[in-house]
C-alpha positions in Angstrom: -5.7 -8.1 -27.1 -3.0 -8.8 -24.5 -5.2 -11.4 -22.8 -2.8 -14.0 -23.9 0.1 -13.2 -22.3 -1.2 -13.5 -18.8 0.2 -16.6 -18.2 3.5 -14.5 -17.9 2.3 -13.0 -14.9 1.1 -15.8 -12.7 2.9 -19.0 -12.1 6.2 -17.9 -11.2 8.5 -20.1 -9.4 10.6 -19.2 -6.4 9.8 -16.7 -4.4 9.7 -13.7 -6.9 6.2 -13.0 -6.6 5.2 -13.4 -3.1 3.9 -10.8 -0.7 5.9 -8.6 1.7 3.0 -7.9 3.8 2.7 -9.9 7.2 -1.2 -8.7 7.4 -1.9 -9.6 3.5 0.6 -12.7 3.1 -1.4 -14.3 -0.1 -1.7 -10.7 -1.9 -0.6 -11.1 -5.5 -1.3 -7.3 -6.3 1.8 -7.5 -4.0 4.2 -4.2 -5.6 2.5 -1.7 -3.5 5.1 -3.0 -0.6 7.9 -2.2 -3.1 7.2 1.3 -3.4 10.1 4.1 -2.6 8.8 6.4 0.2 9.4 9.7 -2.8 6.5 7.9 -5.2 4.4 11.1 -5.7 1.5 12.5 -7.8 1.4 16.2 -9.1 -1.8 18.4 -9.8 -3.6 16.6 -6.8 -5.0 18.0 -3.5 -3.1 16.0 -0.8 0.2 14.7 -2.5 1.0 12.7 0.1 -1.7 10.7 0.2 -0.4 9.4 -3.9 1.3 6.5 -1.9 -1.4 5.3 0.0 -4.0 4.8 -3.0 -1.6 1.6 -3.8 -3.4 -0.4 -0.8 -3.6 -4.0 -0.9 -6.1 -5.6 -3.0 -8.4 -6.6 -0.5 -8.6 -3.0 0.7 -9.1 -1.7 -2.7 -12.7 -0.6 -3.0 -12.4 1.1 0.4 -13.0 5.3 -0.3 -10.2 6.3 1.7 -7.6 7.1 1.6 -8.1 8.4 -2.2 -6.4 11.1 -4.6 -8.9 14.5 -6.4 -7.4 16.4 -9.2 -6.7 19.7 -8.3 -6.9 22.3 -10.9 -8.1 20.4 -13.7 -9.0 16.6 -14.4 -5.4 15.6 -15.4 -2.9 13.6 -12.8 0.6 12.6 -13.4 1.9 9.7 -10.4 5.4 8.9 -10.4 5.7 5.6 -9.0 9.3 4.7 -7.9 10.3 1.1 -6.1 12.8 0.8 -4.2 14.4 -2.1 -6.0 13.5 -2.9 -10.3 10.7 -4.8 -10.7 8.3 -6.5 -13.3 4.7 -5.1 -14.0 2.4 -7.7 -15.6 -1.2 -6.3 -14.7 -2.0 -3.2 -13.2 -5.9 -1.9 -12.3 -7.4 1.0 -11.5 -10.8 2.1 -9.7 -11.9 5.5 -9.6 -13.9 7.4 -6.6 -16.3 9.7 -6.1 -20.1 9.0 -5.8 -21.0 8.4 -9.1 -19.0 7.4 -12.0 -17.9 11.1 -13.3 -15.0 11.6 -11.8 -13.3 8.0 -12.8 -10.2 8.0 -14.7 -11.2 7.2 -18.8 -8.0 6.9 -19.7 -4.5 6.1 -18.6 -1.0 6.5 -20.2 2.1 4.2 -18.6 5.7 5.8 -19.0 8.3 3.3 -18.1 11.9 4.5 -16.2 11.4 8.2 -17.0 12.5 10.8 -14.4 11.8 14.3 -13.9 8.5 14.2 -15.8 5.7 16.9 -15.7 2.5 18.5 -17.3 4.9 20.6 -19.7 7.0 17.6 -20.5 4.5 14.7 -20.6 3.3 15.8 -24.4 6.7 15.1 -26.0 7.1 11.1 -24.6 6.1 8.4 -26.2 4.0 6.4 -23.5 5.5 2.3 -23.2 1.5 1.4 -23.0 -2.0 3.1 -23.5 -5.5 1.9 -21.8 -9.0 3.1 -22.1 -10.3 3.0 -18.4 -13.7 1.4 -17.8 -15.1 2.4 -14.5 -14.0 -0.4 -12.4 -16.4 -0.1 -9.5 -15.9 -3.4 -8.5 -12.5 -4.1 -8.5 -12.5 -6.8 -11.1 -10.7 -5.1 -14.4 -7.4 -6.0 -15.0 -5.2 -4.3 -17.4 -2.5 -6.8 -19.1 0.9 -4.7 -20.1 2.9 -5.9 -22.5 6.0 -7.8 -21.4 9.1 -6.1 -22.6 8.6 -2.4 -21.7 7.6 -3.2 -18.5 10.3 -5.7 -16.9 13.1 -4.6 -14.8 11.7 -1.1 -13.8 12.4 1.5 -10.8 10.1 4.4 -12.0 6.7 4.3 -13.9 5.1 6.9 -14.2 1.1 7.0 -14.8 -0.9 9.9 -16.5 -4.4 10.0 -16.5 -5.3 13.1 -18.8 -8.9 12.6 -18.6 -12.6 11.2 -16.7 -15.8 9.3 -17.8 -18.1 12.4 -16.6 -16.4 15.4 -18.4 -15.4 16.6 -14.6 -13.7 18.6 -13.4 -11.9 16.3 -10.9 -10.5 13.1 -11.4 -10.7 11.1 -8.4 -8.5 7.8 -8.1 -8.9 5.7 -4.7 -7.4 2.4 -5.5 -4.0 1.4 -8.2 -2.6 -2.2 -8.3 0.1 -4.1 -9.6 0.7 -7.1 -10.0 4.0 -8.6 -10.7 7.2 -10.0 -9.3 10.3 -7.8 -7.7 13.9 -8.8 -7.3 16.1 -8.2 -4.6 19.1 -6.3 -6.6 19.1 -3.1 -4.6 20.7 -4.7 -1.6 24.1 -6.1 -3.9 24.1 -2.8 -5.5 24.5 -0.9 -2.4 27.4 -4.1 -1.3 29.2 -3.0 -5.0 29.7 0.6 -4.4 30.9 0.3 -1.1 33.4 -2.2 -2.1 34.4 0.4 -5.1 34.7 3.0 -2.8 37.6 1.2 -0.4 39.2 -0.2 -3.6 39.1 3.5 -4.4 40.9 4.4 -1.1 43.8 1.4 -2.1 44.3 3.1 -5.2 44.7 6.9 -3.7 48.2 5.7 -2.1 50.3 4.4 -4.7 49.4 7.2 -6.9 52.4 9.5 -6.8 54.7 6.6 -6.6 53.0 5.4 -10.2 53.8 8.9 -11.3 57.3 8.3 -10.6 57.6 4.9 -11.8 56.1 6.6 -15.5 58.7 9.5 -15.3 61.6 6.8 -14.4 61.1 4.7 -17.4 60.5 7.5 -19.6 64.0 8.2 -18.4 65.2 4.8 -19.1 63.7 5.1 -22.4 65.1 8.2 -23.7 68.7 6.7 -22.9 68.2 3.5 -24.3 67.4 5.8 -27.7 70.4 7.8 -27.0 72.2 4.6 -27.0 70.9 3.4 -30.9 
């Protein structure tokens, strides 16, 4: 079991793992304010309601708002975050009235884009966990601590529910974990590159002629041997 390395996920110093929410400010299931506005789920009724089942934890058992399957039992979420960020525990609790149409299974796929039914089959997922039904809120699901540091996309497939139905309904997905701030400097680094870029465009043609003058220079000091 991964229970061991839970240590990893709690304790942090510094402000890597504190909240971003002014209404929740003690939330450690804290990534949900990290997420990109584009995180999206496929095969579901209301896609754009994928964002909103990442609530914070003290919201979690609430039925609304809450994503059902659409053709068949199988969902695919791509999570993005707006800056990397490090997943120690995740949970999941399913909806519905009974426990049928709770998630049994879930498979986590770490920095992969442009993923879908068709391509899903072919990837090797970073982490695999058996769902139980979590109706209260209380199972926590440890990853394991390489594949899921420094991340920007995860993507979560649940292929499968407890009642053999043919809707999977998911109202609630945490994570818990800290984030680091690198998006800002990385925005800062391009823009700097781009007017170093604009320097550079100048003296272009007057390297070119500096190359075609020695060249010159060269051939006649040749001549001169």
């Amino acid at each position: 079991s991964n229970k061991n390395m839970s240590p990893h996920g709690t304790g942090v110093s510094g402000d890597a793992n504190h909240s971003h929410s002014a209404e929740f400010p003690d939330d450690s299931w804290n990534l949900y304010a990290m997420l990109d506005p584009t995180t999206t789920a496929l095969n579901v009724t209301h896609p754009a309601d994928a964002i909103n089942v990442f609530k914070p934890f003290a919201r979690r058992l609430m039925d609304v708002p809450s994503v059902t399957s659409d053709a068949d039992a199988e969902i695919i979420f791509i999570v993005r975050f707006t800056s990397p960020v490090h997943v120690r525990k995740l949970m999941v609790i399913g909806g519905g009235l009974d426990t049928s149409n709770h998630p049994s299974l879930m498979r986590c796929y770490v920095n992969q884009e442009n993923v879908d039914f068709g391509s899903i089959g072919a990837l090797n997922p970073s982490q695999e966990f058996p769902l139980q039904v979590n109706s209260e809120g209380t199972i926590e699901l440890i990853t394991t601590l390489r594949p899921f540091t420094n991340i920007t996309t995860l993507v979560l497939y649940f292929p499968s529910n407890h009642g053999d139905s043919e809707h999977t309904i998911i109202k609630y997905i945490g994570m818990q974990g800290e984030h680091t701030h690198y998006r800002r400097e990385a925005v800062d680094t391009v823009y700097e590159v781009l007017c170093n870029g604009q320097d550079i465009v100048q003296p272009e043609s007057q390297r070119g002629h500096d190359h075609n003058h020695s060249h010159a220079h060269d051939h006649s000091h040749d001549h001169f041997h």
